[in-house]
LUMGURO-988609 format. One line per field, with one value per residue (C-alpha): z, y, x. Coordinates in Angstrom, 1 decimal, padded with zeros to 4 digits. Each point is the difference from the previous one (the first is absolute). Example, Ala and Ser with C-alpha at 12.3 -4.5 7.8 and 13.67 -1.06 7.14 Angstrom:
BEGIN
c3 <- c(007.8; -000.7)
c2 <- c(-004.5; 003.4)
c1 <- c(012.3; 001.4)
REM end
This chain:
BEGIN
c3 <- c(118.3; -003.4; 000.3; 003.3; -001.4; -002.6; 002.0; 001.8; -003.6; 000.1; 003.9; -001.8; -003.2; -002.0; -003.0; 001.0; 002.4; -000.3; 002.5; 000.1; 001.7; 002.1; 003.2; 001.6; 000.1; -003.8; 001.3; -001.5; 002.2; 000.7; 002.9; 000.2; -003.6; -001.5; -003.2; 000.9; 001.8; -002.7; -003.0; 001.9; -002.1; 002.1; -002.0; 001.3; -002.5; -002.2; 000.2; -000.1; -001.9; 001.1; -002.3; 000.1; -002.6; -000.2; 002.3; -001.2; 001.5; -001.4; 000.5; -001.5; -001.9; 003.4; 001.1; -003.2; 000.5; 003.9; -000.5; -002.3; 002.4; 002.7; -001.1; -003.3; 000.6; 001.2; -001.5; -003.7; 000.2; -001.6; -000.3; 000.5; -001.9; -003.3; 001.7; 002.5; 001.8; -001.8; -003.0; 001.3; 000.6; -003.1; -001.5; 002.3; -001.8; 003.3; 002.6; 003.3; 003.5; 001.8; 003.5; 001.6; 003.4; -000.7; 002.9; -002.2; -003.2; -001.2; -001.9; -002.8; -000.1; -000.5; -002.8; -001.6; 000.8; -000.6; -001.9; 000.2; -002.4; 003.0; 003.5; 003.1; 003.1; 003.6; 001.8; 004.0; 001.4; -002.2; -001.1; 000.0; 003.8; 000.3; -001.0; 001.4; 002.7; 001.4; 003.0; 002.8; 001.6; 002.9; -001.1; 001.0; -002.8; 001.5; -002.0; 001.6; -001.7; -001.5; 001.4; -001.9; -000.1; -002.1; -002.0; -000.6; 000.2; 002.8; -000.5; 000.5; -002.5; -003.0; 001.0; -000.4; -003.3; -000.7; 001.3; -002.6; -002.7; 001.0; 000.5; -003.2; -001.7; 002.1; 001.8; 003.2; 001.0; -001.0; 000.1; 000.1; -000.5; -001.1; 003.6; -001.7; -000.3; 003.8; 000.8; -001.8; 001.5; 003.5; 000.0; 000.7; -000.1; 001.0; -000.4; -001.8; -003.6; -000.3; -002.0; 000.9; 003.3; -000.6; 001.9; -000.8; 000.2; -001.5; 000.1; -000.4; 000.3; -000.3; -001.2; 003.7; 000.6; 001.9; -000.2; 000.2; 000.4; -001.1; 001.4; 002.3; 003.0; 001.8; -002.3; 001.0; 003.6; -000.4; -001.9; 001.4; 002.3; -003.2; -000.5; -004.0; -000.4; 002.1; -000.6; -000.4; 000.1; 000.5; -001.5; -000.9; -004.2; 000.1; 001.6; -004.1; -000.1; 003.4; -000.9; -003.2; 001.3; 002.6; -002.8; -001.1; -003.6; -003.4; -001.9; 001.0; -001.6; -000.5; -001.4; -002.7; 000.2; 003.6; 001.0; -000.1; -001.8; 003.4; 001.7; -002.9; 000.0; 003.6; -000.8; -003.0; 001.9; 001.6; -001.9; -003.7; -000.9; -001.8; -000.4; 000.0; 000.5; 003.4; 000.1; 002.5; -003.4; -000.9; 002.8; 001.4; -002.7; 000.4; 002.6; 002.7; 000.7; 002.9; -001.7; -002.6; 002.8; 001.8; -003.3; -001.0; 003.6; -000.6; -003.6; 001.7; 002.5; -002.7; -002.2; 002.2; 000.5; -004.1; -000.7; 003.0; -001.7; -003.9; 001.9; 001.4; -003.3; -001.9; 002.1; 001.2; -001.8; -000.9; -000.3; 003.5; -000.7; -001.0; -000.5; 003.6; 001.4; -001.8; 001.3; 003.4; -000.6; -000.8; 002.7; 002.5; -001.4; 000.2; 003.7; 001.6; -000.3; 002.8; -001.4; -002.5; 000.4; -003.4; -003.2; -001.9; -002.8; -000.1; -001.3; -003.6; -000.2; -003.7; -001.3; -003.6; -001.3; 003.3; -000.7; -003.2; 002.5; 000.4; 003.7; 000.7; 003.6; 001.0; 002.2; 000.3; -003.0; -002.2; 002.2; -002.9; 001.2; -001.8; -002.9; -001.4; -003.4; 001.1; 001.5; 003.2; -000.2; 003.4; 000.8; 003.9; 001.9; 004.1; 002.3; 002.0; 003.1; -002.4; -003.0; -003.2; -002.4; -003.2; -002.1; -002.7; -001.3; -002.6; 000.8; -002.2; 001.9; -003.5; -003.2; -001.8; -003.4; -002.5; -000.4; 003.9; 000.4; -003.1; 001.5; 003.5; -001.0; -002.4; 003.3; 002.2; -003.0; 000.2; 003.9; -000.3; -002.4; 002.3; 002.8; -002.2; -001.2; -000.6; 002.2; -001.5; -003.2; 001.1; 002.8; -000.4; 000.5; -003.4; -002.1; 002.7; -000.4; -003.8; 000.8; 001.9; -002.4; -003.4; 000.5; 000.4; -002.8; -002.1; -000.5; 000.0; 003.9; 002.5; 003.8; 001.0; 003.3; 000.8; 000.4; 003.3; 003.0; 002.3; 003.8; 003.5; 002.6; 002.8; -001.3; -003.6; -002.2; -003.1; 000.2; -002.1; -001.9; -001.4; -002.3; -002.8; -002.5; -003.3; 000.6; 003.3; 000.1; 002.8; 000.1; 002.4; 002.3; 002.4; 003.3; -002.1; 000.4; -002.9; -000.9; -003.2; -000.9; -003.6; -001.1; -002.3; 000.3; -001.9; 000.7; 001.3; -000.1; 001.9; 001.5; 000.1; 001.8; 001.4; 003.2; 001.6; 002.0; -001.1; 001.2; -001.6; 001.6; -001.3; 000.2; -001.6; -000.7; -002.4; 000.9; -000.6; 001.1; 002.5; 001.3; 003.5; -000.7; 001.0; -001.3; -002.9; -003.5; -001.4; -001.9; -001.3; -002.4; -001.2; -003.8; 000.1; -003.3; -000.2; 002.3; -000.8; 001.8; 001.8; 001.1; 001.3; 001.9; 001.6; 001.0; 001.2; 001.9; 001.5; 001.5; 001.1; 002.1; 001.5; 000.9; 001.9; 001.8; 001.2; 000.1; 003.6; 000.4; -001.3; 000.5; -001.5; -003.1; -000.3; -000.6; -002.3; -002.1; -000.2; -000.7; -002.7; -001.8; -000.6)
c2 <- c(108.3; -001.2; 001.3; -001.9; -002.6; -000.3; 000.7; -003.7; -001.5; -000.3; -001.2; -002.9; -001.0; 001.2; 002.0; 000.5; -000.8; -001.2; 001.6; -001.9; 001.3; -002.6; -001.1; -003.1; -001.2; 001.2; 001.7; 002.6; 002.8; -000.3; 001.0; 001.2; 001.6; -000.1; 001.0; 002.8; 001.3; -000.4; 001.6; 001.5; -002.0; -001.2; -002.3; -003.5; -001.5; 000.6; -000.6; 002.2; -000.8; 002.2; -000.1; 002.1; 002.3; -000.4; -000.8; -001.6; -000.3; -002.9; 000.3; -001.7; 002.4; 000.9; 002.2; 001.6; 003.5; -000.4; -000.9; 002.6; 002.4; -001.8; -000.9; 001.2; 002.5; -002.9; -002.9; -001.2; -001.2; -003.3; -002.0; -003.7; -002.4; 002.4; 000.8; -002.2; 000.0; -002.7; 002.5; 002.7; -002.8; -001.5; 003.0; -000.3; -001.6; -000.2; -002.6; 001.6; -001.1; 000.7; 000.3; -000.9; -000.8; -004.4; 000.7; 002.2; -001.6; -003.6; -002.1; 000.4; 004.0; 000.0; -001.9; 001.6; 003.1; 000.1; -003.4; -001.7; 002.3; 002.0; -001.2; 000.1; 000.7; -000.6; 002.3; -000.6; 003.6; 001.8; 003.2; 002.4; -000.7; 000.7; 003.3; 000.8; -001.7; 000.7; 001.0; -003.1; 000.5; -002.2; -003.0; -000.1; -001.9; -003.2; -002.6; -001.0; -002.6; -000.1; -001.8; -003.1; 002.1; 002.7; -002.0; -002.7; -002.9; -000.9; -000.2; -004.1; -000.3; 002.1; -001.7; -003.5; 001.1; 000.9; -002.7; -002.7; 002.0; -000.5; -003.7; -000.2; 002.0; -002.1; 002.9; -000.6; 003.8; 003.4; 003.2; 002.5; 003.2; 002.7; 001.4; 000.3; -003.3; -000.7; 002.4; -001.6; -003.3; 000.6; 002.8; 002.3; 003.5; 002.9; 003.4; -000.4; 002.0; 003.1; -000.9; -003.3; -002.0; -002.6; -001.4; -000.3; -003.8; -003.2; -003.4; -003.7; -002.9; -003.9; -002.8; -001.0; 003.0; 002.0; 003.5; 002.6; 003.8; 002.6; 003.6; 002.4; -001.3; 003.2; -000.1; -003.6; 000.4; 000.4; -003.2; -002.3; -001.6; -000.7; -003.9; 000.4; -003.1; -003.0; 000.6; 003.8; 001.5; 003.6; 001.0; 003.2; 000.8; -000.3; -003.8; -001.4; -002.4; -001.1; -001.4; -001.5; -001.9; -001.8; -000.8; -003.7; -001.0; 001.1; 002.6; 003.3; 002.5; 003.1; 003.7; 000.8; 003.3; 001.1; -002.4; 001.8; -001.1; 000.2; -002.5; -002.2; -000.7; -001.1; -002.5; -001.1; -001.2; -003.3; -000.2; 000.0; 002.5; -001.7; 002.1; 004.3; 000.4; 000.9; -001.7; 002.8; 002.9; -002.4; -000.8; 003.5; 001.4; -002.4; 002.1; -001.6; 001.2; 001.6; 001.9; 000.9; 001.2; 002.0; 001.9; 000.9; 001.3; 002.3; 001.1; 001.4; 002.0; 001.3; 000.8; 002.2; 001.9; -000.2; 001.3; 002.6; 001.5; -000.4; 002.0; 002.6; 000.5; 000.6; 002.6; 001.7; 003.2; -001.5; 003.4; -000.7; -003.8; -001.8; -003.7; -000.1; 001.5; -002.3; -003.1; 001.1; 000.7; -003.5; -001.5; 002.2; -001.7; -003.8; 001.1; 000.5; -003.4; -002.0; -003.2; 002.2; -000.6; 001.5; 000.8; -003.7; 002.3; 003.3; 002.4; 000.6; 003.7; 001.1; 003.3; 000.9; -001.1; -001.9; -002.3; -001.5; -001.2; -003.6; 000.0; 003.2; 001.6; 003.4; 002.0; 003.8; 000.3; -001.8; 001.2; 001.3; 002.4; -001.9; 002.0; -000.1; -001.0; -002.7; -003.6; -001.7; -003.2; -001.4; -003.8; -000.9; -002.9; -001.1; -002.3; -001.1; -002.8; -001.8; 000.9; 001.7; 002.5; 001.4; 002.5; 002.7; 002.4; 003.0; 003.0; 003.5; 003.2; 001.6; -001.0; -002.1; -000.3; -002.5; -001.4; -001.0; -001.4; -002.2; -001.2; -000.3; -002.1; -002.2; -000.6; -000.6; -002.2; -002.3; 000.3; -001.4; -002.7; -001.3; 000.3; -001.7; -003.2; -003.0; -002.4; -003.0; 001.0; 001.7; -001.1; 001.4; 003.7; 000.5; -000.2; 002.1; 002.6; -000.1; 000.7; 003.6; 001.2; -000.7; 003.3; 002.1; -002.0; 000.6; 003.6; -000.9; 000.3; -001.8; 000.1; -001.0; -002.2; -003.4; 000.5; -001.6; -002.0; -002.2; 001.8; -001.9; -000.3; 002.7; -000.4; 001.4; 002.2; -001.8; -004.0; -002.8; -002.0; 000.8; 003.6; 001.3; 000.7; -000.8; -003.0; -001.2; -003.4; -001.4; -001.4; 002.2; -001.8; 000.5; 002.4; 001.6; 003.8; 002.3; 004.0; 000.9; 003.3; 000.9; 003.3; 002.5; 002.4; 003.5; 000.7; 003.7; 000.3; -002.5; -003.3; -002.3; -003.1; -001.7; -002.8; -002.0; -003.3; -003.4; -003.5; -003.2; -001.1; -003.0; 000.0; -002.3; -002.4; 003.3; 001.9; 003.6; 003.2; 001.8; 003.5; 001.0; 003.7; 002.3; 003.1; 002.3; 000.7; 003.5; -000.1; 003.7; -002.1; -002.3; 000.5; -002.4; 000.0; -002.4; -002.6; -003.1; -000.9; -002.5; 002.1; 002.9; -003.1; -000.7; 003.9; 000.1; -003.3; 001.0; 003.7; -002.0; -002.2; 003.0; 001.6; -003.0; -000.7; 003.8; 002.1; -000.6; 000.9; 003.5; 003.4; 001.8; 001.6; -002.8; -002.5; 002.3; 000.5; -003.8; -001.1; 002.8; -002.4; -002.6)
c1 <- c(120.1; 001.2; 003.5; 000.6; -001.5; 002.5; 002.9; -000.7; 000.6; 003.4; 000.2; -002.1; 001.4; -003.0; -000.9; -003.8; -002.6; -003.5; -002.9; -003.0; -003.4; -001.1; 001.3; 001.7; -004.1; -000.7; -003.1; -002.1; 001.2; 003.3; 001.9; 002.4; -000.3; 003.2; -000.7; -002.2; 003.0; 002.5; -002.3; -003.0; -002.6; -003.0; -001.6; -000.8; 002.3; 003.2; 003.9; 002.8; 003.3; 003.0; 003.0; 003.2; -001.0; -003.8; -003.1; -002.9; -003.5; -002.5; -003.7; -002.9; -003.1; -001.6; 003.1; 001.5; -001.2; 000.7; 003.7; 000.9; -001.9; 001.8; 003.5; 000.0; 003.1; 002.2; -001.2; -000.4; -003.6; -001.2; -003.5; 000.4; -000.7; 001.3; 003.3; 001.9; 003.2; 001.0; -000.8; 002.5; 002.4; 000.4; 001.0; 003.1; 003.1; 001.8; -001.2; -001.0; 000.0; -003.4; -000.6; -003.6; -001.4; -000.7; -002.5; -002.3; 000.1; -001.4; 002.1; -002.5; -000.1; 003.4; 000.1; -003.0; 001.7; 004.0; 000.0; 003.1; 002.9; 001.0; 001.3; -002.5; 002.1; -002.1; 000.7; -001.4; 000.0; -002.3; 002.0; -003.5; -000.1; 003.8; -000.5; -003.2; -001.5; -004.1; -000.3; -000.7; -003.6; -000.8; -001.8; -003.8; -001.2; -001.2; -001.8; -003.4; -002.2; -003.4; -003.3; -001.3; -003.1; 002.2; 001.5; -002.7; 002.9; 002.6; 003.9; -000.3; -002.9; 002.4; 003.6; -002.3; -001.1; 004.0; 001.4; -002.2; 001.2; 003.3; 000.1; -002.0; 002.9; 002.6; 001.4; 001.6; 000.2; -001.2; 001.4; -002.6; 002.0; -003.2; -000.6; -003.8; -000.4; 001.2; -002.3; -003.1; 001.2; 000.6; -003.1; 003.1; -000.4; 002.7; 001.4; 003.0; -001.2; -001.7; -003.2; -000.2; -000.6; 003.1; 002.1; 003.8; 001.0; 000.4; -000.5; 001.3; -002.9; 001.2; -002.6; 000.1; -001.9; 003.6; -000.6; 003.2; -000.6; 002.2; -000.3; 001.4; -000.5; -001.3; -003.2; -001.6; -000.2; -003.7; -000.5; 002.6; -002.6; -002.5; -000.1; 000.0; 001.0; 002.3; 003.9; -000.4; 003.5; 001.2; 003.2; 001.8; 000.4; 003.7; -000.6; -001.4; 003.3; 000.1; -003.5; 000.5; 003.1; -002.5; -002.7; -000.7; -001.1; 001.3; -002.0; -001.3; -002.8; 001.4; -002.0; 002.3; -001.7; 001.1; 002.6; 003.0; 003.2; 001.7; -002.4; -000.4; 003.8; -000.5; -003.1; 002.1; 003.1; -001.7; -003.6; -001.0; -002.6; -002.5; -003.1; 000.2; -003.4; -001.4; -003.8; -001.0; 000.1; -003.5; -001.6; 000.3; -001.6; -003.1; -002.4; -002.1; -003.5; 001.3; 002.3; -002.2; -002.2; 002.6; 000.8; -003.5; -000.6; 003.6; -001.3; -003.3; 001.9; 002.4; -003.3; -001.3; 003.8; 000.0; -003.9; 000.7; 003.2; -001.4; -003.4; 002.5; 002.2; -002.6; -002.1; 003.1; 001.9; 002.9; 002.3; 002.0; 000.6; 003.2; 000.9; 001.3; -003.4; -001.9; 002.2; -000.3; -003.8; -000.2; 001.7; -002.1; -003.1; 001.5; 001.5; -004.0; -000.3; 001.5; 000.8; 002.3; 003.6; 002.3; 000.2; 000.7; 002.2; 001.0; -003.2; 000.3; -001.5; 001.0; -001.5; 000.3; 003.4; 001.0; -002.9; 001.6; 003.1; -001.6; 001.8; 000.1; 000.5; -000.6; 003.1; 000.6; 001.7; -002.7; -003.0; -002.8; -002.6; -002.9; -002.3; -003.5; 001.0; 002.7; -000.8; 000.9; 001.0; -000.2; 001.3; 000.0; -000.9; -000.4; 001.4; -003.1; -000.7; -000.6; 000.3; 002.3; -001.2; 000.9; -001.9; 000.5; -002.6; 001.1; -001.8; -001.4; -000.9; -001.0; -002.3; 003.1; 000.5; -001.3; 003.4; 000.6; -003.8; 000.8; 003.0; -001.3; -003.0; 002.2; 002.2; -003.8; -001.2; 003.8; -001.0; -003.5; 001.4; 001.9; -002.6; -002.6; 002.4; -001.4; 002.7; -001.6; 001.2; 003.4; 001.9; 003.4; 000.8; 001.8; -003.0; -002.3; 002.9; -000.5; -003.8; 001.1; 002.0; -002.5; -001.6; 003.5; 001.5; -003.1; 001.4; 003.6; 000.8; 001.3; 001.7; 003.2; -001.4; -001.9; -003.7; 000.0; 002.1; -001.0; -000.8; 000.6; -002.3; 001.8; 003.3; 001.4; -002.1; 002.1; -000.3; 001.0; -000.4; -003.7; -000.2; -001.4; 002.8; 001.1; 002.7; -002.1; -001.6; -000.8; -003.1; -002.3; -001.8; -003.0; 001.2; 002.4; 000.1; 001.7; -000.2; -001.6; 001.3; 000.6; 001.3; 001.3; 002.9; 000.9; 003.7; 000.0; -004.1; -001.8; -000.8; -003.3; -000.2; -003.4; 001.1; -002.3; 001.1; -001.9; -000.3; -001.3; -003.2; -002.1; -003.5; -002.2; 003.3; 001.1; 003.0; -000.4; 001.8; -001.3; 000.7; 002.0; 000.4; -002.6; 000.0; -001.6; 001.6; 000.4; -003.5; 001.3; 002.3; -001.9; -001.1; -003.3; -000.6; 003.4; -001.5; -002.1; -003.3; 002.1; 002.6; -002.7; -001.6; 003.3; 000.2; -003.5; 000.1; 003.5; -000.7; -003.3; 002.4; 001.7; -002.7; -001.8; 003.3; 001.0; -003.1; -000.3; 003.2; 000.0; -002.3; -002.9; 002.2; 002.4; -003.3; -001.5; 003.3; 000.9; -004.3; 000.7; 003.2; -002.9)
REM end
């Protein structure tokens, strides 16, 4: 793939070409995967730099481990931010010409990336699908649209609320560019991405309350006759300049984020871009009681699916299992429930050594049979009606050492720190992130990820702009719903990591976290002699919650075993 990569260079005047992950809608789970196809790395973000003489690969501290497993033998693997391209390309006395795809990269990446000493060369056919090309499937992914009962607002209600902030801003139009955030507005939902139920498409919105849609037409046939909104307009994704030469007014909101270079030089040649922050990031992230409602109803039927498979685990001899047994064990128990519809991510099921990969993914190469004196790390999460989940648990099979139960119940104690924060006090996910880490650092360690991200309600497991990391500050609000999962990693040994998704509730005008994620810790890990009377009250209080919520939901043995964890 490489080589007839690099014999397109010439044909184009370049001396390299840059291979981004996302697609033309910069969506979690792109597709088609171009990047995965030139390297073979899986990961859900990284770039690839092809040179004449040398390929790069740049990943963030999640996918170190996977891309040398990955792509190591092609690729010279770095971990952004430490190394960039723009570190590989200073070293280069020569100026190079650099092709890219303008419709997969933002104005903004580019610079961050390449900077400005080389030359950028747009190139329109993307040279990955030149040489390769994914097989065509016939299209059945129509859009259908959610019930104001789902999604606890209408369409009109959220483009009113858009369209103040707008004329407040003195916008004229918006192009809304993140198909999540058409999603969230329109209550869209779709088929387009593998884990997550989004629709492919765009949108323009004037001040005059004009809405254009951008999709394949094929998809919207179901929702055509919807009455979103007066002046609703269908149009195809190649129709962006047509549109924007019939627009009235003088500035437009852009997402510098996912508006592409390609359609931003389109938007720029009649109207000055004035703000690059899409409004819809916020007030997505802001849940409504239905929502709130809808995901604690999907976190009890993933509870029981969890408690089930932690019961099963644990009581079953684990000689015959394997990291792909075990996903597909897990799956089986989500699948009996009806309103269960797909993984939201790609299981995480990392024995031993594959459990210190942060993003690791079994295959048949990698496949670990799993043993007594090794953990399981297990990540997974559900796409519900209605509802997204995302939990990890780490699990022993054997009396483990003093070592891992001090690490394991620093990592439960960062966990419960977070859990336990008082939001009066600390509002902004940088300094709760300091809080998860104090116990680690306390003995000199650390991990190489955020503590938490912000989750959307049926839509991505990852959502901005609320998380819990060290350079995030947002200010979290009430409705907002985030993952707490700190962890620690032992290159070639093992991997801990304690996930639970929380939301802000206020009760008695106090805003305080509260817990989505039903399902038992691994109480054989725990040293308790490491934990304070309030973080044992947190333990006791929590398992007491599981238990009130799922007992009716599971047997004779399963009841006894999780009444036991109390």
């Amino acid at each position: 793939m490489i080589n007839k990569l690099k014999k397109l260079f010439q044909d184009n005047n370049i001396d390299g070409y840059i291979i981004p992950k996302n697609d033309e809608f910069f969506s979690e789970y792109s597709n088609p995967d171009r990047l995965r196809r030139i390297s073979n790395f899986s990961g859900s973000s990284g770039l690839a730099l092809i040179l004449n003489n040398q390929n790069h690969l740049f990943v963030d501290g999640r996918y170190t481990l996977q891309a040398k497993n990955q792509s190591g033998n092609k690729f010279q693997i770095h971990q952004i931010p430490f190394v960039t391209p723009k570190t590989i390309l200073s070293k280069k006395q020569k100026t190079l010409s650099l092709g890219f795809d303008p419709k997969l990269f933002t104005s903004r990446s580019l610079n961050r990336i390449i900077g400005k000493q080389h030359k950028l060369l747009p190139i329109h056919e993307n040279l990955v699908d030149k040489i390769s090309i994914d097989k065509k499937h016939k299209n059945t992914n129509y859009f259908y649209v959610l019930s104001k009962k789902v999604a606890g607002n209408s369409p009109k209600r959220k483009i009113d609320k858009l369209i103040k902030i707008l004329l407040k801003r003195k916008i004229d139009n918006i192009f809304i560019s993140a198909p999540e955030n058409v999603a969230w507005l329109l209550n869209l939902r779709g088929k387009d991405n593998p884990n997550s139920p989004i629709p492919n498409c765009k949108i323009i919105i004037t001040n005059k309350k004009e809405i254009y849609f951008f999709s394949k037409p094929n998809e919207i046939k179901n929702i055509k006759k919807k009455n979103f909104y007066k002046n609703f307009k269908f149009y195809r994704l190649k129709d962006l300049f047509e549109v924007i030469t019939k627009l009235n007014g003088k500035y437009f909101c852009i997402d510098y984020n996912t508006c592409s270079l390609f359609n931003e030089n389109i938007i720029k040649s009649k109207f000055i871009i004035k703000d690059g922050s899409d409004p819809c990031y916020l007030l997505k992230s802001v849940k409504n009681k239905i929502e709130i409602k809808n995901m604690k109803q999907a976190h009890i039927y993933d509870g029981v699916a969890l408690t089930k498979f932690l019961y099963w685990i644990k009581k079953t001899n684990i000689k015959n299992l394997n990291e792909l047994k075990i996903e597909k064990k897990l799956e089986n128990f989500r699948k009996k429930n009806k309103k269960y519809l797909y993984p939201s991510f790609s299981t995480i099921a990392g024995s031993g050594p594959n459990g210190a990969i942060i993003h690791y993914r079994a295959n048949k190469y990698s496949n670990r049979k799993l043993k007594k004196n090794e953990l399981l790390l297990c990540d997974s999460g559900g796409q519900y009606k209605y509802g997204t989940t995302d939990v990890t648990r780490t699990i022993c099979f054997n009396k483990p050492s003093n070592f891992i139960k001090n690490i394991y119940t620093r990592v439960l104690k960062g966990h419960i720190a977070v859990a336990t924060t008082n939001l009066k006090k600390i509002k902004r996910g940088s300094e709760i992130d300091k809080r998860a880490r104090k116990s680690l650092k306390d003995i000199n360690l650390d991990y190489a990820h955020g503590t938490g991200h912000g989750v959307g309600f049926f839509l991505n497991v990852h959502e901005g702009p609320q998380a819990i990391s060290k350079y995030n500050n947002v200010t979290l609000k009430k409705g907002m719903i985030l993952s707490n999962e700190p962890g620690y990693y032992k290159e070639n040994k093992f991997g801990i990591r304690i996930e639970n998704l929380i939301y802000i509730s206020e009760e008695n005008n106090k805003l305080q976290f509260k817990n989505l994620t039903l399902a038992p810790v691994e109480k054989d890990l725990i040293d308790f002699s490491l934990l304070n009377k309030l973080e044992k009250n947190y333990l006791f209080k929590y398992n007491l919650e599981i238990y009130s919520n799922l007992s009716k939901y599971l047997n004779k043995k399963e009841k006894i075993w999780l009444q036991n964890l109390i």
